[in-house]
C-alpha positions in Angstrom: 0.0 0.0 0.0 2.9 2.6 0.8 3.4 3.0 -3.2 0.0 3.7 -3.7 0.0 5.9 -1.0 3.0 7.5 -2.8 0.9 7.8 -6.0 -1.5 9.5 -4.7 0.1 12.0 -2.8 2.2 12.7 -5.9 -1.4 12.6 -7.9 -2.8 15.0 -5.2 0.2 17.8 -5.6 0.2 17.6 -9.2 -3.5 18.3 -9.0 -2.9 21.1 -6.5 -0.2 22.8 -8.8 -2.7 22.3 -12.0 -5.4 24.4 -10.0 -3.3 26.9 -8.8 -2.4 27.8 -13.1 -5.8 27.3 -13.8 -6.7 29.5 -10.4 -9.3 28.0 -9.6 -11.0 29.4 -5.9 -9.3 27.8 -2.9 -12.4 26.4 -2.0 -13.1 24.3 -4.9 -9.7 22.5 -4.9 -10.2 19.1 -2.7 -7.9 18.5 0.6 -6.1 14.8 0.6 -8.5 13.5 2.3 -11.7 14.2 -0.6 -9.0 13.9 -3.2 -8.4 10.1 -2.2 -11.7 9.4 -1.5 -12.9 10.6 -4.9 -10.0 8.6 -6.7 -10.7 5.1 -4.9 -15.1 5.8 -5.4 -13.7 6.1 -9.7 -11.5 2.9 -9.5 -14.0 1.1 -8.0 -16.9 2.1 -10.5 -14.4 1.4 -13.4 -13.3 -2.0 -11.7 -17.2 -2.9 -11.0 -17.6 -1.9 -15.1 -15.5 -3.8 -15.9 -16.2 -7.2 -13.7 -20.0 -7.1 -16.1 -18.2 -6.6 -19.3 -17.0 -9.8 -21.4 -12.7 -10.3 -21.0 -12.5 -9.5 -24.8 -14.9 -6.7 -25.0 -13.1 -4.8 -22.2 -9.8 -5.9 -23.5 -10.9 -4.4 -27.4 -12.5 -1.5 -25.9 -9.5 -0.3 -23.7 -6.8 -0.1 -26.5 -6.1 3.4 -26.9 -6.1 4.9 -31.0 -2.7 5.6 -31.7 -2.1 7.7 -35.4 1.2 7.9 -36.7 2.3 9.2 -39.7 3.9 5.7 -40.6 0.5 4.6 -40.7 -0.7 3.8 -44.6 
């Protein structure tokens, strides 16, 4: 758990210094505490998703579109 922990305090200051450029109000930027709390309640819901979805539909659906110019 400690490198989770890690991730999500690095998350939470990343997040902190992205609303501080885009200045939003003090009081509309979450503590830790909500911060956490809101990222665990979106893993779960995307974890519960994906527990009714078929192995290979989730698997197809997931893939990211990549372009490249090598592409014909």
């Amino acid at each position: 758990m400690h490198f989770v922990d890690l991730a999500l305090v690095n998350s939470w200051i990343l997040y902190q210094r992205d609303a501080k450029v885009l200045k939003i109000p003090r009081k509309d930027v979450y503590q830790f505490l909500a911060f956490k709390l809101d990222v665990a309640q979106t893993y779960l819901a995307a974890a519960d998703e994906a527990v009714h979805k078929p192995s290979h539909v989730a698997a197809v659906a997931e893939l990211p579109v990549v372009e490249s110019e090598y592409m014909a």
